[in-house]
C-alpha positions as CSV (number, residue, x, y, z in Angstrom):
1,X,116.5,71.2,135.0
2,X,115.3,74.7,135.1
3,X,112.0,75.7,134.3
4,X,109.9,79.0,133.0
5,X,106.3,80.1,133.1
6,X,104.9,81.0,130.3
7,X,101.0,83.1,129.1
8,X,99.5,80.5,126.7
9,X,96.4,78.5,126.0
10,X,95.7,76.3,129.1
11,X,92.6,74.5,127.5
12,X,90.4,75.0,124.8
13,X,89.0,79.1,125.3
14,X,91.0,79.4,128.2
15,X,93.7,81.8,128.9
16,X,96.3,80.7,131.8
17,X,99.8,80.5,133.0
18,X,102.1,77.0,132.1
19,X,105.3,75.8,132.9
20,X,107.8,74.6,131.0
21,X,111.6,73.2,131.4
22,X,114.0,74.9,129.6
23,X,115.7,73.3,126.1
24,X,118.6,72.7,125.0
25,X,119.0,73.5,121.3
26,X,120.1,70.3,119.6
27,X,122.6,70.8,115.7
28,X,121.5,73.6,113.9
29,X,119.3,75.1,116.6
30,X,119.3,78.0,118.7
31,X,118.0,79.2,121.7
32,X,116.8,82.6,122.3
33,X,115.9,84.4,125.4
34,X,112.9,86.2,124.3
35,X,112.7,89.8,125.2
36,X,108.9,90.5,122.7
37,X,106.3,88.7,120.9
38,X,103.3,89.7,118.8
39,X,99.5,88.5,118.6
40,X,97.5,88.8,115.7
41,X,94.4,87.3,114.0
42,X,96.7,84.1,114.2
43,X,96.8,83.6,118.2
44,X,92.9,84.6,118.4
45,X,91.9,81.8,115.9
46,X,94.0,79.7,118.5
47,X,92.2,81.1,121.5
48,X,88.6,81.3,120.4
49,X,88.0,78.7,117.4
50,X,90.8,76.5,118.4
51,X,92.3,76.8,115.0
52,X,95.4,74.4,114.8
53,X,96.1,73.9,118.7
54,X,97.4,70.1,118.5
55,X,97.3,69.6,122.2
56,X,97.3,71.8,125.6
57,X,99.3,73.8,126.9
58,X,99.7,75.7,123.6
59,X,102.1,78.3,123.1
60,X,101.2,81.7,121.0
61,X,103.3,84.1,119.3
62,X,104.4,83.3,115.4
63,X,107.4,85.9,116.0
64,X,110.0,86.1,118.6
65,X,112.4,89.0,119.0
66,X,115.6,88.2,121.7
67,X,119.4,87.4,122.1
68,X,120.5,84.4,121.9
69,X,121.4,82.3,125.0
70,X,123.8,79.6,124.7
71,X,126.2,80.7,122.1
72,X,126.9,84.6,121.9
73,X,124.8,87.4,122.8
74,X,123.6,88.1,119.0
75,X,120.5,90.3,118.7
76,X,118.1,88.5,116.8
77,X,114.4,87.9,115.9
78,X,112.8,84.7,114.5
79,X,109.8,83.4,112.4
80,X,108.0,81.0,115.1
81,X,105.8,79.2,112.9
82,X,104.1,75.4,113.5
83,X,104.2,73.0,113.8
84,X,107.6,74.0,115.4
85,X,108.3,75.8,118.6
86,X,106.3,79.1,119.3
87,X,107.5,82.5,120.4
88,X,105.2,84.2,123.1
89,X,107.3,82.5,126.1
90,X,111.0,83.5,127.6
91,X,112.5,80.9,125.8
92,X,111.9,79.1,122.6
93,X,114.1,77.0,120.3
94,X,114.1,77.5,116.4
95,X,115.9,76.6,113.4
96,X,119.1,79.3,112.5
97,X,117.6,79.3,108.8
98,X,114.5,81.1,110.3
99,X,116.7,83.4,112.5
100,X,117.5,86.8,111.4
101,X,120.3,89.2,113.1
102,X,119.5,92.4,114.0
103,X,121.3,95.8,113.9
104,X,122.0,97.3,117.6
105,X,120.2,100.2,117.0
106,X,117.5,98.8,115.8
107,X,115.0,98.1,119.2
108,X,113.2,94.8,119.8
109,X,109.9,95.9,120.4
110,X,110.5,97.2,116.5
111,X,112.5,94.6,114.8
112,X,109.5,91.6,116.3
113,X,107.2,93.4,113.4
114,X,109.5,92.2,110.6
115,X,109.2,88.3,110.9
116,X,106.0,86.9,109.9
117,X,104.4,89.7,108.2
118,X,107.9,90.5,105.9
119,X,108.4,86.7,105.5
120,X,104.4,86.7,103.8
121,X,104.8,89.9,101.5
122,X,108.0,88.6,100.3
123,X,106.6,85.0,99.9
124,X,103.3,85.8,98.4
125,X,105.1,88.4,95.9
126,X,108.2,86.8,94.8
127,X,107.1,82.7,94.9
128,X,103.2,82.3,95.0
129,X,102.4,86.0,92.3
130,X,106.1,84.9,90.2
131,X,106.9,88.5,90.1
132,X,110.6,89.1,89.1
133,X,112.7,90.0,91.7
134,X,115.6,92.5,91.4
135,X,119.4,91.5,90.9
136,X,120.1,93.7,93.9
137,X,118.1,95.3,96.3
138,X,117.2,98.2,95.9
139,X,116.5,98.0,92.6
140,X,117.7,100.7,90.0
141,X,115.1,99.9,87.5
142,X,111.7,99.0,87.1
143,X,110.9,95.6,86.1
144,X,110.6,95.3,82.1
145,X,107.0,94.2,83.1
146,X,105.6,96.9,85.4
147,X,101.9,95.8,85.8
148,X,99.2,97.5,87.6
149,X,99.1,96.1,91.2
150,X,96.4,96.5,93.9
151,X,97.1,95.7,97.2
152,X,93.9,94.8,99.1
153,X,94.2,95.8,102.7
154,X,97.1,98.0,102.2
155,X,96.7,99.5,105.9
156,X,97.3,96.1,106.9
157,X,100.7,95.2,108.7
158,X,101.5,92.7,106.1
159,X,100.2,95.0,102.9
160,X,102.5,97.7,104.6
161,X,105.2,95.2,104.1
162,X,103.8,94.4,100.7
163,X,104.0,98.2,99.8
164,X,107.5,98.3,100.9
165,X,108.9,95.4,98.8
166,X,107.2,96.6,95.5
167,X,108.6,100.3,95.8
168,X,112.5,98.7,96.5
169,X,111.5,96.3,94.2
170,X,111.1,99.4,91.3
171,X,107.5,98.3,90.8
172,X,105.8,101.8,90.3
173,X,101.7,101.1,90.0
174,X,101.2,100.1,92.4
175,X,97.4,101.1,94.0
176,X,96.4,100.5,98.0
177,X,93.3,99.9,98.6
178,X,92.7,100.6,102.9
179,X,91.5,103.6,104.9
180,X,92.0,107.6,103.8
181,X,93.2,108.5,106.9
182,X,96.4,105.8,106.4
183,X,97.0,107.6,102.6
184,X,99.6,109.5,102.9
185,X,101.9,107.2,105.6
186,X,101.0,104.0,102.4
187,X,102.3,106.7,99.9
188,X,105.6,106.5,102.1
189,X,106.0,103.1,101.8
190,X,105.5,103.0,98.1
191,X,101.5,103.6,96.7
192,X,101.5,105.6,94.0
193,X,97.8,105.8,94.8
194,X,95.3,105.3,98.0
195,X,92.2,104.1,97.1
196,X,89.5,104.2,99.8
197,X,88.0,100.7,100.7
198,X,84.7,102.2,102.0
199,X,84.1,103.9,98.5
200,X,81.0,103.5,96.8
201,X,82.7,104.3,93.5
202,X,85.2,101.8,94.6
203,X,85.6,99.7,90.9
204,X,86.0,103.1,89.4
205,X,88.2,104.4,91.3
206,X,90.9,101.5,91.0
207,X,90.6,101.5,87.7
208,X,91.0,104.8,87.0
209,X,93.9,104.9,89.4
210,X,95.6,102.2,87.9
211,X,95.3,103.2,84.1
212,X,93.0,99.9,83.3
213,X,91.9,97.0,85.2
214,X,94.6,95.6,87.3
215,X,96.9,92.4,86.2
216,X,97.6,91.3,90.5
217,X,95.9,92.0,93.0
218,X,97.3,91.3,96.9
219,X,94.2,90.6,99.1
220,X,95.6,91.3,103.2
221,X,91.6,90.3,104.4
222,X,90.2,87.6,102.5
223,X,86.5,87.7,102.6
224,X,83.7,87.0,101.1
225,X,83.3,91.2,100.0
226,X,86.8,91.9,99.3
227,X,86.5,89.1,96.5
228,X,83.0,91.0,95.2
229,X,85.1,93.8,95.2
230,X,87.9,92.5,93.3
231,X,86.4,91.0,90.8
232,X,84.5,94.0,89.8
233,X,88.8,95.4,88.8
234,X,91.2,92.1,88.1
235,X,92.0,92.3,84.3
236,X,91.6,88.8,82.7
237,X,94.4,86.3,82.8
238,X,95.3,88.1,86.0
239,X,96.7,86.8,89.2
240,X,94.6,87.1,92.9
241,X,96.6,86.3,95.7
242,X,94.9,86.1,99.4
243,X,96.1,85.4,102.6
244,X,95.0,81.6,104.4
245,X,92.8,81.0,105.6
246,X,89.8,82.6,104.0
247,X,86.9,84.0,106.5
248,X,83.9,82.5,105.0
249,X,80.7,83.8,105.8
250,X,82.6,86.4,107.3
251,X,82.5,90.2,107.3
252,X,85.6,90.8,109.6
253,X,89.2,90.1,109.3
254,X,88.4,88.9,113.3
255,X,85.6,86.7,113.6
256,X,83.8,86.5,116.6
257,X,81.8,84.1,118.3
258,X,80.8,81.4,116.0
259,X,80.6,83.7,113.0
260,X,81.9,82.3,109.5
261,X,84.5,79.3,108.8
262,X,88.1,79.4,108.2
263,X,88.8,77.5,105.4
264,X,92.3,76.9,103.7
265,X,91.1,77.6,100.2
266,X,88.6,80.5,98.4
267,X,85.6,78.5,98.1
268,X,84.1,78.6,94.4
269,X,81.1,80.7,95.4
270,X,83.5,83.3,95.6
271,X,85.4,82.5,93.2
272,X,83.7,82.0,90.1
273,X,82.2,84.9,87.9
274,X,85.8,86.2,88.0
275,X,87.1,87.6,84.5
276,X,88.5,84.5,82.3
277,X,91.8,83.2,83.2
278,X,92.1,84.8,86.4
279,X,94.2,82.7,89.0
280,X,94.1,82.1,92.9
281,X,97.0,81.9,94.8
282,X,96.2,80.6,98.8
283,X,99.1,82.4,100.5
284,X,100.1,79.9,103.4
285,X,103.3,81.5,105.0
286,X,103.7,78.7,106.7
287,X,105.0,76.6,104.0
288,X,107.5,79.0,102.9
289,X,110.3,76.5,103.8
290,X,109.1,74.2,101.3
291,X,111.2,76.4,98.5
292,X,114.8,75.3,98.9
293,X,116.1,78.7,98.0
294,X,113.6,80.7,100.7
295,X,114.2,77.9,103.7
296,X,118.4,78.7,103.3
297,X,118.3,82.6,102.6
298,X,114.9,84.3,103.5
299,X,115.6,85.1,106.8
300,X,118.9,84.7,107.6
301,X,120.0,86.7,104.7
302,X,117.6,88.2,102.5
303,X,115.6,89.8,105.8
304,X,118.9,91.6,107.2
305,X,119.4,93.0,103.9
306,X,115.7,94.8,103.3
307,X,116.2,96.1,107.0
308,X,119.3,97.6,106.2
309,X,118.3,99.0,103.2
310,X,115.5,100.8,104.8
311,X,112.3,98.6,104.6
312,X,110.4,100.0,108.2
313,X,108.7,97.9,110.3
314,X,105.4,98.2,111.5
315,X,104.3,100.9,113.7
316,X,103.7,99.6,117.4
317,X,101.0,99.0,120.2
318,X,103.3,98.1,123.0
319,X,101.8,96.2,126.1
320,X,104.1,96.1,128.9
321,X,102.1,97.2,131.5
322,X,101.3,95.1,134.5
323,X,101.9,91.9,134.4
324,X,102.0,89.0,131.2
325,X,98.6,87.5,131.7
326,X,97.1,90.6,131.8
327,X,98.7,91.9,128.5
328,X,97.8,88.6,126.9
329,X,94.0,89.4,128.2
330,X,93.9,93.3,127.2
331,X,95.6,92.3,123.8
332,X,92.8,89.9,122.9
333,X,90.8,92.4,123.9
334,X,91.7,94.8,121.4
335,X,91.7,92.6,119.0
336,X,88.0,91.4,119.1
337,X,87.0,95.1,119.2
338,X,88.7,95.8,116.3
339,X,90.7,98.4,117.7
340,X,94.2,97.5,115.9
341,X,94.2,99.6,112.6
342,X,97.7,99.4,111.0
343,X,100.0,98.7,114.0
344,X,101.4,95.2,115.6
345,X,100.2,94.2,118.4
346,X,103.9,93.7,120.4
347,X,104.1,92.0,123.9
348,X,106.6,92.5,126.0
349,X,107.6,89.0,127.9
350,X,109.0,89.0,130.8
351,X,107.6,90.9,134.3
């Protein structure tokens, strides 16, 4: 049978090359020839804390962006999530309800943003928050309840995503909370207002941006200080949604060395002193497939439609440069110096 190499986890901390044997997609699978991955906080987790690695070799990438190989030529990309097959390799096998198809214009460096960051804002918005969604997308009206929103991390890949879905969703307060130099780019994609994170008036300022203390809040980071923060402008009864896991004892959305704990749930030292009523929400994309409605539609049909209505992927940091092991290496790299602010990290495959 034929075989590939692949850039994955060799052992535990160690980067390395593997081999593999090509599959053969079994009823209701495809293969796809990938062309790009990403790497994210994800894959580093993986790497450094070995954070849900089951054995070794251990393939990264939750995204996959391709043609597919056996049957047709479609242009696709995928959600590459475990425990099923992973995406940073030349080929990988997945499910056709997490398989989106792409338009021809649209390139594949670009379209490997969409999967798992779109697939969370649209999970954590319209299934864990129970926001209505519209009849028909883009929406012609606002929702008859409009709350004030604030998206935590807004700068973030997936609160750019988030931004995106509220505005075609006709949700109009909608305040980001991330860097000023990223305010008028997070207007673009829906903000009515930019709040900056580093603020010392920071309460204040949501507050006053948002007419009132805010009803949901989105939280991209989940830490220990964005929670202090939070608190300080949730509305009681209101709804906190944060993206798994949570970095306790953690000041950085990358943790290095052996700072903090991941931990699949807000502990209560962070969660309690919180306005009455307010409730959590523990995003875990993963599980998305769990809802009967998003496993049959989400990507293979409700995806397709947000791109073609306009929703923008991520801006880019391509690696292609050299050869795969060394864009795995520099892209780590970036990552632990915290030198990604508000683009994917997108790896090209193949030599």
């Amino acid at each position: 049978m034929s075989t590939y190499e692949y850039v994955g986890l060799t052992s535990p901390g160690q980067l390395g090359v593997a081999e593999a044997t090509i599959p053969e997609p079994s009823e209701g699978q495809v293969l796809i020839k990938v062309e790009y991955s990403v790497l994210g906080p994800f894959d580093i987790n993986n790497l450094d804390r070995q954070f849900h690695v089951p054995q070794y070799p251990y393939v990264l990438g939750i995204a996959a962006a391709g043609t597919v190989a056996k049957v047709g030529a479609d242009r696709v990309i995928s959600t590459c999530f475990p425990p099923g097959n992973k995406g940073f390799q030349p080929y990988t096998v997945q499910p056709r309800n997490v398989i989106a198809k792409i338009p021809d214009a649209l390139s594949f460096e670009k379209a490997v943003t969409y999967p798992d960051n779109l697939v969370t804002a649209y999970f954590t918005l319209f299934n864990q928050l129970s926001l209505p969604e519209p009849d028909d997308w883009p929406s012609k009206k606002s929702p008859v309840n409009n709350p004030p929103i604030l998206i935590y991390g807004a700068g973030a890949t997936s609160g750019q995503f988030t931004l995106q879905l509220l505005k075609f969703a006709g949700y109009t307060n909608v305040v980001a909370a991330a860097s000023k130099q990223h305010e008028e780019y997070l207007k673009s994609l829906g903000a009515s207002h930019v709040v900056d994170y580093r603020s010392a008036s920071f309460p204040g300022d949501v507050v006053e941006a948002a007419g009132g203390k805010v009803a949901v809040v989105v939280d991209c980071i989940s830490l220990p200080k964005t929670f202090a923060l939070i608190k300080e402008v949730v509305a009681p009864g209101g709804k906190v949604a944060y993206l798994a896991p949570f970095k306790a004892e953690s000041g950085s959305m990358i943790m290095v060395g052996g700072e903090g704990e991941l931990l699949a749930e807000a502990p209560s030292s962070v969660t309690s002193g919180f306005p009455e009523g307010v409730s959590f929400f523990s995003v875990k994309t993963f599980l998305y497939q769990q809802d009967e409605r998003l496993a049959k539609t989400l990507m293979p049909d409700i995806v397709p439609k947000l791109i073609d209505i306009g929703v923008q992927p991520n801006r880019v940091r391509l690696l292609d440069h050299a050869d795969p092991l060394t864009r795995v290496t520099d892209a780590f790299e970036l990552l632990r110096q915290n030198k990604v602010s508000g683009e994917k990290l997108v790896v090209k495959i193949g030599v």
